[in-house]
N, C-alpha and C positions, 0 to 999 in steps of 0.2 A: 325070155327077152325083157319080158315086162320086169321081172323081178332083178335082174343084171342094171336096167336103168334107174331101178329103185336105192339098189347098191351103190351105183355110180353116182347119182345123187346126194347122196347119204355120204360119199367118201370127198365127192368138193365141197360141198356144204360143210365138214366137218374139216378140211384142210382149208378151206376161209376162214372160218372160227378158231382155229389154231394159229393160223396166220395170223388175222386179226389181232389175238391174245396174245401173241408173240412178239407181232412189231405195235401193240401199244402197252407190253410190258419189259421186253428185253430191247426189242428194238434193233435196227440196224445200222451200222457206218458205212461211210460212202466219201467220196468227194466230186460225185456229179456235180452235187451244187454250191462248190466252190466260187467255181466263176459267175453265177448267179450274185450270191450275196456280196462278191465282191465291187461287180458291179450295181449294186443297191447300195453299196456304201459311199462308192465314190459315187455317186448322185449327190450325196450331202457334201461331201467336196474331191472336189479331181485330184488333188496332191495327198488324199488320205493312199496309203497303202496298209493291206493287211497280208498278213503270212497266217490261213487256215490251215489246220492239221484235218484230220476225218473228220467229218458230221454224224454226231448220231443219231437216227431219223427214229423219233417215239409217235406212234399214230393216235391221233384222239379222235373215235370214232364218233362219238358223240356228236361232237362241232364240226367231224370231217374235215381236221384239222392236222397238218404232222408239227409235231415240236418238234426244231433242229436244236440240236446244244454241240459246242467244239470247247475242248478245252485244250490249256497250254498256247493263246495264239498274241501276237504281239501285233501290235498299231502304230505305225509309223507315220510320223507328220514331218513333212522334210529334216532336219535333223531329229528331232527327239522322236524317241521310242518308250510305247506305253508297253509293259506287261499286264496282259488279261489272263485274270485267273479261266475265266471262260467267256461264251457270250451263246443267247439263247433267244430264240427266236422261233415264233411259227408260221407259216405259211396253208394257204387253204386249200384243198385238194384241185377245189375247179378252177381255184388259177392255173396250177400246174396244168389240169387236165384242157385246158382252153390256151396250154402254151402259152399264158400272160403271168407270169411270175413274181412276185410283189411278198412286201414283208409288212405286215401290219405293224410288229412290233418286235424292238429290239432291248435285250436287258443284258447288258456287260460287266460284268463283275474281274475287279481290277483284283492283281496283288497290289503288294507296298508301293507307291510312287511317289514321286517327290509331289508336291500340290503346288508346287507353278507349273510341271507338264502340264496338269489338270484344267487349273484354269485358261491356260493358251487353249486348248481341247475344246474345253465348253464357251469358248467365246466366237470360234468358229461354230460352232452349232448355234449357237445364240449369244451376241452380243448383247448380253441383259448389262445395263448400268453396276448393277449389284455386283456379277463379276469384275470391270470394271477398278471398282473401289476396292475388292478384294487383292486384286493382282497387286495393286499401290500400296498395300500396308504388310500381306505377307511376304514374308522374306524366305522362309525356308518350314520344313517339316513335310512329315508323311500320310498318307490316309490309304484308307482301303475303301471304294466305296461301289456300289449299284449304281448304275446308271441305267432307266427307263426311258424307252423313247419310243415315241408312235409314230403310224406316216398315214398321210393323208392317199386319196385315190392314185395322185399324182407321183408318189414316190417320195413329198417333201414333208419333213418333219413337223409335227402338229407341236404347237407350244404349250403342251402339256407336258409336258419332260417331267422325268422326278429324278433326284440323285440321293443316295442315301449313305451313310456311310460312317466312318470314324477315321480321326484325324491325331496323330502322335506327334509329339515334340515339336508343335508348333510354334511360329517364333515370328512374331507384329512388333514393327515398330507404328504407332499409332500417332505422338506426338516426340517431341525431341528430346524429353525430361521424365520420358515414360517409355521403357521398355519390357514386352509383354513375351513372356520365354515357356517353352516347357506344355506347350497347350495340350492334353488330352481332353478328346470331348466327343460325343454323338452327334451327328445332324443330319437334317434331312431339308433339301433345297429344292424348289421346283420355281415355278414360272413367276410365282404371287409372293412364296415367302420362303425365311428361311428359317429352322428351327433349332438352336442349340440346347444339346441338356447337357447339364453333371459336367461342366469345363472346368477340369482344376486346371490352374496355370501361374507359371510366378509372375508377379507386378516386383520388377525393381529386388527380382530375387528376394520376393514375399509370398506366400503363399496364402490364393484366393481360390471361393468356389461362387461359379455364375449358375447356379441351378438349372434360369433357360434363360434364355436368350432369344428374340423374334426380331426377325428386319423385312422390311417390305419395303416394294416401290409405290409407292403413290403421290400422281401429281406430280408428279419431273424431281422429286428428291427422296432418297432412303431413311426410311423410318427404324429407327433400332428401338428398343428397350426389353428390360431383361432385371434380373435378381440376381445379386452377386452378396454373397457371404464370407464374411475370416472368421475361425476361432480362435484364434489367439497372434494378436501381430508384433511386431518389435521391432520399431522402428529407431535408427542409431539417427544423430545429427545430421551424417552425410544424407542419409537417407531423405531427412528432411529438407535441406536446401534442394533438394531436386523437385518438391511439391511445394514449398512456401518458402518464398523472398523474406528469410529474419534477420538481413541488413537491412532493410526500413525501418525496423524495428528496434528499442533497445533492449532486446532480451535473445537470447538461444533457448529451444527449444532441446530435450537431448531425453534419450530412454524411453521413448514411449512404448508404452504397453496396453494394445484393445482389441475388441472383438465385436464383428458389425454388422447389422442385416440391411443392405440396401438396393433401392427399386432406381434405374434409371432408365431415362430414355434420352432422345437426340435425332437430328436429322442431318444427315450429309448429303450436299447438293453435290451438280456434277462439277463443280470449283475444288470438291474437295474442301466444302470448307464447314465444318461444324456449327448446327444451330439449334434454337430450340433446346438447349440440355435442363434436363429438370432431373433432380436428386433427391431422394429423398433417404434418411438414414437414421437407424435407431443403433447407439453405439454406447458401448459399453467401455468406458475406458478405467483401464485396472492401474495405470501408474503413466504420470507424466512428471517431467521435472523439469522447473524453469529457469532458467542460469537468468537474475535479473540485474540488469545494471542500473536500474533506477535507484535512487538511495531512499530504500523502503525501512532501513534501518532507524530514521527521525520517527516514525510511526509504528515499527514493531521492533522494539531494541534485542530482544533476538536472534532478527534477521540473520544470516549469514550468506547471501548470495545464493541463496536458492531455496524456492518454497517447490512443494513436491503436492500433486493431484493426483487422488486417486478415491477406486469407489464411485464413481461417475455416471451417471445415467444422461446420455446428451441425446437430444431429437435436434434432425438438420433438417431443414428444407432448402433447396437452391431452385431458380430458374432464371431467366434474364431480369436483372433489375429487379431482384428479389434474394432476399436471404433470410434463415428465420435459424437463428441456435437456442434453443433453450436445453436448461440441464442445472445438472445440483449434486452436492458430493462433497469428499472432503477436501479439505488444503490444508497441507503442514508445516509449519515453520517452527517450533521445535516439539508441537503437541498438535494431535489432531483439531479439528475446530469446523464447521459446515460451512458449505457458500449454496446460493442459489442465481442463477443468470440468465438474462432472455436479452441478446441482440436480435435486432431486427434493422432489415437494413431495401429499403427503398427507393430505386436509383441513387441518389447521391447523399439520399437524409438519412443517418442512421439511427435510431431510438436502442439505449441500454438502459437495462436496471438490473440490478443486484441486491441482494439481501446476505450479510456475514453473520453467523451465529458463533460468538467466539464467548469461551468459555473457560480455553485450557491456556488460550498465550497472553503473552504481553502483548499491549497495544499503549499509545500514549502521544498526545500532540502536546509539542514542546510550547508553541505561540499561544496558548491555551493553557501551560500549567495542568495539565491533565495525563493523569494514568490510570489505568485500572485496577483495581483489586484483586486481592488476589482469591481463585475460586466466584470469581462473578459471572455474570452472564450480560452479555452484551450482545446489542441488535443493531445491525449498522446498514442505514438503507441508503441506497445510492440509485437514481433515478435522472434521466435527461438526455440529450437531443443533439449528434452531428449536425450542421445544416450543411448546404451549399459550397457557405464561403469558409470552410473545418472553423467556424464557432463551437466552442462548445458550451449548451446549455445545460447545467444543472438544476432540477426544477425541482430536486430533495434532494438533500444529505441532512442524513438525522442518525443521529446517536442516542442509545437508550440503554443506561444500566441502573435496575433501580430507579431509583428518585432523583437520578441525573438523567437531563436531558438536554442535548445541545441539537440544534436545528437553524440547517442552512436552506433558504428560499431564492430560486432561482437568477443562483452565481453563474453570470455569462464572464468564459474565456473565451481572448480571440483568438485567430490562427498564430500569431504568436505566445498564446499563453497566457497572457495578462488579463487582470481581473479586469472587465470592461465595467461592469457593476453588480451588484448586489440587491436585492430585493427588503430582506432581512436575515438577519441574524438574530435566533434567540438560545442565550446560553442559562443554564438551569443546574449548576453543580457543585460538587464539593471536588476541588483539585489536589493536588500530589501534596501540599502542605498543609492539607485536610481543611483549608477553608472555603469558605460557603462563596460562589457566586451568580449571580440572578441582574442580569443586564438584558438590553435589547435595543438591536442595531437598525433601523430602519432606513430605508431611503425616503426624503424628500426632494422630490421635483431632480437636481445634478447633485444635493448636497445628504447628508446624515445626519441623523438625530442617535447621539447614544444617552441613556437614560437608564435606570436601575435601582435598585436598593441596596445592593453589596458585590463588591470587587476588587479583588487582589491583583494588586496593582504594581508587585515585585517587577515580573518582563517587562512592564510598559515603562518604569523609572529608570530601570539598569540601560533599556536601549535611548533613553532619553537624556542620558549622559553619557554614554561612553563615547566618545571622539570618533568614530571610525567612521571612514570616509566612503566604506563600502556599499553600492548603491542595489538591494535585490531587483529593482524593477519591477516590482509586483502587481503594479494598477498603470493602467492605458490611460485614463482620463483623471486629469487636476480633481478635487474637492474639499469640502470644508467641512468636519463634522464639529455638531455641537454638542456639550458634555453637562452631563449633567446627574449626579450619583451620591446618593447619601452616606454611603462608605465605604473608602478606600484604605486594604491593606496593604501596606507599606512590608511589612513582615508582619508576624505574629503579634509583635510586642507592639509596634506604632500604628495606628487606625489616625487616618482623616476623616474629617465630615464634612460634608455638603461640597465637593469638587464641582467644581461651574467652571466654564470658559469653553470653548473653542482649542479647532485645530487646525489647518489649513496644507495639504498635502500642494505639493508641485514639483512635478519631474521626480518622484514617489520620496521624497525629502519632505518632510515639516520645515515650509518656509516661514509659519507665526505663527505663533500663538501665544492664549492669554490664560492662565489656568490661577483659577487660587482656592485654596481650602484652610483647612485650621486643624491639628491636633487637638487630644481630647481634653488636653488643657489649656485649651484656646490658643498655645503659637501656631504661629502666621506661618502659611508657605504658599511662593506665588512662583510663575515659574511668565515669564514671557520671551517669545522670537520674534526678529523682525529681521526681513531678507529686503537690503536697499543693494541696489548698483552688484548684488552676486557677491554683497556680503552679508554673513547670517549674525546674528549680532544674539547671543544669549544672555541671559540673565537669571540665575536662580538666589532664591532666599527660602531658608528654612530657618525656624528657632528650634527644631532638634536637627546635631547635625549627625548624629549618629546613623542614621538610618542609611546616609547616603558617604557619609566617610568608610561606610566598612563595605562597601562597593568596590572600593582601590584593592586590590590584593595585598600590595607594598604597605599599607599603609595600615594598620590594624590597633586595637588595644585601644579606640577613643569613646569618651563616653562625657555626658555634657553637653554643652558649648551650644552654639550657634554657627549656620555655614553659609556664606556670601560666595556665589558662585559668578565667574562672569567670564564670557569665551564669543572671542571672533573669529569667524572660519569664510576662508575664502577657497575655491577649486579646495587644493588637497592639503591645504595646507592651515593650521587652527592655532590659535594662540588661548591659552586660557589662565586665570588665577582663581584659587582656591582659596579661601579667607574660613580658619576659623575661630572664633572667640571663647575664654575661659570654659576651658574644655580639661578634662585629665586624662591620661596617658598611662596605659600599666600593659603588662602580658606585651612589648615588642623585644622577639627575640636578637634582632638586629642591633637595637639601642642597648639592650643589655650585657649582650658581648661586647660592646663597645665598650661600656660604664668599668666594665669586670677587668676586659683588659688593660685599660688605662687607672687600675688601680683605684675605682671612686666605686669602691663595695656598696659602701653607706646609701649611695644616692639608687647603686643599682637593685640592692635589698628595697629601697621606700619604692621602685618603678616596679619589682615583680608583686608586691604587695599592694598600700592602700591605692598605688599610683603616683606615677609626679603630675602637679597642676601645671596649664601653662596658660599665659593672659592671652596669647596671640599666635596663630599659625597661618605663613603664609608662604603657598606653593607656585611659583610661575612659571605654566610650560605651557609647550606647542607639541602638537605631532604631525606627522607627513606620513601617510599611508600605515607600518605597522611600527613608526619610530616614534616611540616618544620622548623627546629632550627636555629636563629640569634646567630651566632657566638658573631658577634660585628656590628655593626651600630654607624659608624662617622661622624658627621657634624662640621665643622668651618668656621665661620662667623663672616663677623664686628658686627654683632648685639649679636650672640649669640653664643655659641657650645654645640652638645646636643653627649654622649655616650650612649650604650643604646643596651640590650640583651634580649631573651626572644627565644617565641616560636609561629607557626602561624599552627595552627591544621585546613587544609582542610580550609573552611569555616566555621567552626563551634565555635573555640576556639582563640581568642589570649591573648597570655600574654607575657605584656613586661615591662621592668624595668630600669630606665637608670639617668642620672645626668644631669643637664643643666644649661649653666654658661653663666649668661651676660658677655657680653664685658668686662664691667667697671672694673669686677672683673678680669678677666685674664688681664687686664690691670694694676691691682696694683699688680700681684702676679708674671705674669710673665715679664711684662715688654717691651711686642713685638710686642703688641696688640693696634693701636691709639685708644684711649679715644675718645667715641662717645658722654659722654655727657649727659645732666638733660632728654634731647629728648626722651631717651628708657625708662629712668628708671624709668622715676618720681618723682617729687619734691620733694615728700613726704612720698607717698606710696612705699615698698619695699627701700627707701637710707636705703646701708647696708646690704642688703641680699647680702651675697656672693654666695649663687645657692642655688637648691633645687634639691632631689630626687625626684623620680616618679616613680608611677606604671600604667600598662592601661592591664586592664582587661576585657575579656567578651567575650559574641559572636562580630562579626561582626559590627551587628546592632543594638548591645547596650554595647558600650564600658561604664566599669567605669574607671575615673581616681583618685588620691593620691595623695597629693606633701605634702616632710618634708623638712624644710628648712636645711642647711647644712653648716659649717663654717670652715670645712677644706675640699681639694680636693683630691680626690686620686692620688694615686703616678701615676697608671694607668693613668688617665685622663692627668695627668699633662705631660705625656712622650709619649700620641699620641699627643698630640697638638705640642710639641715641636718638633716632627718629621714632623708635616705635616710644622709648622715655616719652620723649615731647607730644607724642601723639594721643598716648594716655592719659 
């Protein structure tokens, strides 16, 4: 008996242990506790339904615990329906066995779902803000994920949740000029935060990777930040205008090409509205190209509409009322060449500076008489300050090549552009016509002091005659500078000494001035303006007039003489005369074909050779914008006298018309004139032409000329010549 109950012990004892090892290794199905769990779920909400298949009941003898797991079962929230890969749960023996049934904890593992069922789901479990903000920005895509959930004594869910999962072909719209497509990525979401890793995803049908990504609630607003990476981007125009406004601007932006490592963060409030963004960015950009419409071509004759970056090292920093770019690399316009740049930008003040290392292009400022060499090395710094009111201050620009040095001290522009003023200017160089200049511009008090030892002085004469009526508008405020330079080149061959006088700008015009110097043979050249009632009233004199006769394009081949200049200009309209004295004449292709055609060889042989002399030359015209009409044009000469009217359109058109009388003949008609003799006229050819009319037509650069021969003189002709007689 004894030994039958040893047995009998021995055979339950060993079928518990079997049991045991059975139902916590293969375990049992059931669906007892079906309506248990279902009732445990709709506790978290009454319109949840679920459709359970068998439970498999695995015993955990240990914690005297059974884990239930069911797979294949679906979740249904009035319309929409979840697919559960499974869900798994344990329950603890002395609840059951105390007939109190309770689930400590719940883990549901989804298949594929669309992730707005999901967030609808977890917003009924927990209206966290974060979901919230989520459901607003995605629009579509799939995840598979775990969902972890605990319950308190009561049956109600403990805000420890966790969700874990992966998420496909996600697709955010975030802002309205930014679409976020294609998102693969890890995370893991619980109460406090949430964690993204490894999201590749297109920006704008670009592709980016965010490494991680963290958002949290604190404080009543959503804290993001994260690392997001490109290896290589390419970004077209269109792409562009959708991240930067390049109609404010006068440039396009077009072919970019970079690759970038950057940290950001941000906060969204419950408005949905974006704050706090701070950026930071180390960007590598391999090729950008800039379509520029400025006319950069006056300064890099080169240019052709677009300079091209690339090689770029750029560090960004952004936050509110903060920006910081610096970077360095090359820029091409038709040969590589270095730049370096730092913007800085502080609520509304911006601070730039730049440094160019050019070495391989042309570069060249026209106002200046300046170009570079070629094979040189130049350093061109550029330094100064946005304000407030878009002044712009330059507090450097400085140029340096070699032993040339030009140096601007801070040039304020205003918001319209215009020079407000000047600090100084020191220029230090040898220019494009290889001469030396060493000047320096200073401000006193509203007005300037220009002073130096040597200055070509070519730009500054040519604009200081030519008629044109065209106003640049370059300077905002009236001044007067005073002058004062021991020597001014005229060209190579004519040098001034000691220029003194004044000049007094208004409404960006020289209303007066008084200027006088001396060539190096002591003639006299003075130049004065004077603006009464809005007329400007000029006066030039020079004893050479060469320098400034071969200024006219028309007019060429003088050498000699003496030039009386004197012109009244009122609005657009200027009257002026030209005076010049005992002066010779040789190399005019115009006169020559004239001479040739009208048969006066002789005269036209002494004009391509030693020259014809003339006593007086005198031009009376006006212009009106780009018109210039010849009143009258006189010359008289022992060899010749030509009159002669017309018109000179810009450079495009001239037409003129006029009479031209050998000697010989004012010699039998008027009687005043010595007889030069068989020498001019010809032995044979032309004896007997008493003159010939003439016309000269065309462009510029393809004059026609006309000659009719002519056998009486006009009354006109006849009674300037007799005045310029009587006048000499």
């Amino acid at each position: 008996m004894k030994s039958l109950a040893v047995r009998y012990g021995i055979f339950l004892i060993s079928f518990f242990l079997v049991l045991i090892i059975f139902l916590s290794t293969v375990g049992i199905k059931t669906n007892k506790l079906n309506n248990q769990i279902q009732n445990q779920i709709k506790k978290i909400n009454k319109d949840f339904k679920i459709e359970l298949q068998d439970i498999s009941i695995i015993l955990d003898p240990i914690k005297f615990k059974l884990n239930l797991k069911t797979i294949g079962t679906n979740l249904e929230y009035i319309n929409s329906k979840i697919k559960l890969e499974k869900i798994e749960t344990n329950v603890s023996l002395k609840s059951i066995l105390s007939n109190k049934f309770s689930l400590k904890k719940l883990v549901i593992s989804t298949k594929p779902i669309k992730i707005k069922n999901l967030i609808s789901l977890l917003r009924i479990l927990d209206n966290d803000p974060k979901l919230l903000i989520a459901q607003q920005f995605i629009k579509s895509g799939y995840l598979i994920a775990d969902i972890n959930i605990e319950f308190n004594e009561e049956g109600k869910i403990k805000d420890n949740f966790n969700i874990s999962g992966y998420i496909k072909k996600g697709n955010v719209n975030v802002l309205r000029k930014i679409n976020l497509s294609e998102m693969d990525f890890d995370f893991n979401f619980d109460k406090d935060e949430l964690v993204v890793n490894d999201c590749s995803f297109l920006l704008n049908n670009k592709n980016f990777l965010i490494r991680q990504l963290k958002a949290q609630y604190l404080n009543n607003k959503f804290v993001v930040n994260g690392k997001v990476n490109n290896k290589r981007l390419i970004l077209s125009e269109n792409d562009l205008k959708k991240i930067i406004d390049t109609q404010s601007f006068n440039f396009k932006l077009d072919n970019v090409e970079l690759s970038s490592e950057n940290q950001f963060s941000f906060d969204v409030d419950k408005k949905l509205n974006f704050n706090n963004v701070i950026i930071k960015s180390n960007i590598n950009l391999d090729n950008l190209v800039l379509l520029n419409k400025f006319p950069l071509k006056s300064f890099f004759p080169q240019f052709e509409n677009k300079i091209i970056f690339n090689n770029h090292k750029i560090n960004l920093e952004y936050k509110k009322d903060f920006l910081l770019v610096e970077g360095d690399g090359d820029f091409l316009i038709k040969e590589n060449d270095k730049i370096e740049y730092k913007i800085l930008k502080q609520k509304e003040i911006i601070d730039f500076s730049s440094q160019l290392k050019i070495s391989n292009n042309k570069i060249k400022f026209d106002f200046l008489n300046y170009q570079n060499k070629d094979n040189s090395n130049i350093k061109i710094n550029i330094k100064g300050t946005k304000d407030t009111k878009k002044n712009f201050l330059f507090n450097e620009i400085s140029l340096t090549e070699k032993n040339n040095n030009i140096e601007i001290k801070n040039l304020l522009l205003n918001n319209t552009n215009k020079i407000q003023k000047i600090d100084k200017i020191n220029l230090d160089y040898i220019d494009k016509e290889n001469l030396k200049n060493k000047v320096l511009i200073i401000k006193k008090k509203k007005n300037y002091i220009l002073k130096g030892e040597t200055f070509n002085g070519n730009k500054l004469i040519k604009n200081l005659l030519k008629s044109s009526n065209k106003n640049e508008n370059l300077f905002s405020e009236n001044f007067k500078i005073d002058i004062n330079i021991k020597k001014v080149n005229l060209d190579k061959d004519n040098i001034l000494k000691n220029l003194k006088g004044f000049l007094i700008l208004k409404d960006n015009e020289v209303s007066e001035a008084n200027l006088d110097s001396s060539f190096l043979n002591q003639k006299k050249i003075k130049l004065t303006i004077k603006t009464v009632n809005g007329e400007k009233i000029t006066t030039f004199f020079s004893g050479e007039a060469k320098p400034f006769i071969d200024r006219y394009k028309f007019i060429k081949g003088f050498d000699e003489g003496s030039l009386d200049f004197n012109s009244i200009s009122k609005g657009n309209n200027t009257n002026s005369i030209i005076k010049v004295y005992d002066f010779k004449l040789k190399e005019l292709p115009a006169l020559t074909k004239v001479l040739t055609l009208a048969s006066l060889q002789g005269i036209a042989d002494v004009l391509s050779g030693e020259g014809i002399r003339f006593n007086e030359f005198e031009m009376n015209f006006s212009r009106k914008n780009q018109l210039m009409s010849i009143n009258e044009v006189y010359a008289i000469g022992p060899a010749i006298s030509v009159l002669m009217e017309g018109y000179v359109e810009s450079d495009k058109l001239v037409s003129l018309r006029g009479t031209l009388i050998p000697a010989t003949t004012l010699n039998k008609v008027i009687g005043s004139i010595p007889f030069l003799g068989n020498i001019l006229v010809g032995k044979t050819t032309g004896e007997g032409v008493f003159g010939v009319s003439f016309k000269i037509k065309g462009p510029p650069y393809k004059l026609e000329t006309s000659v009719n021969p002519i056998k009486t003189l006009t009354p006109r002709f006849i009674t300037r010549t007799l005045e310029k007689i009587k006048k000499n």
